[in-house]
Phi, psi and omega in degrees: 000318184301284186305002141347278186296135171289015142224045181260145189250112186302309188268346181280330171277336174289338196251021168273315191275344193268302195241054184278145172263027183258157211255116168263033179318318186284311177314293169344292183328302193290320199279323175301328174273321134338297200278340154317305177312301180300312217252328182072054244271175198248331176243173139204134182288091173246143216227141160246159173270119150227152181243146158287143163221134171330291190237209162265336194325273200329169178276123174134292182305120137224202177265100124242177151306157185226085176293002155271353173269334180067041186187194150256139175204169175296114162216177169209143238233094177252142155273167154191186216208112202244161183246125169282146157178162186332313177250011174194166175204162187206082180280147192257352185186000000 
């Protein structure tokens, strides 16, 4: 979004969303109810994620399947959750 702008900073937005203390539930919220409107959804999809991971540290990280390895590994694993229809999407959380 940033390299958008002509004077947007790339690392100054990364580091407002990583370590800001503004809470992004309500945006979250706003943005689901918009675009839920707009799209009108005919579904809604939920899909997981897994990343690989090195070690156990991180939260989250254990011995599972790993769809992106197609196997078992230390990975962690995100859901989400998108509003659907033949011709558009949107996740929402």
């Amino acid at each position: 979004m940033a390299a958008r702008l002509p004077d947007g900073n790339e690392k100054n937005l990364q580091q407002f969303v990583n370590q800001s203390t503004w809470d992004p539930a309500p945006v979250r919220r706003r943005i689901a109810e918009r675009m839920t409107a707009r799209i009108g959804p005919a579904a809604w999809a939920v899909d997981d994620a897994s990343f690989p991971k090195g070690g156990a540290m991180p939260v989250g990280v254990a011995p599972q399947y790993c769809g992106a390895l197609g196997k078992r590994a230390n990975c962690q694993v995100a859901v989400s959750v998108h509003t659907v229809t033949a011709t558009a999407s949107c996740p929402l959380q």
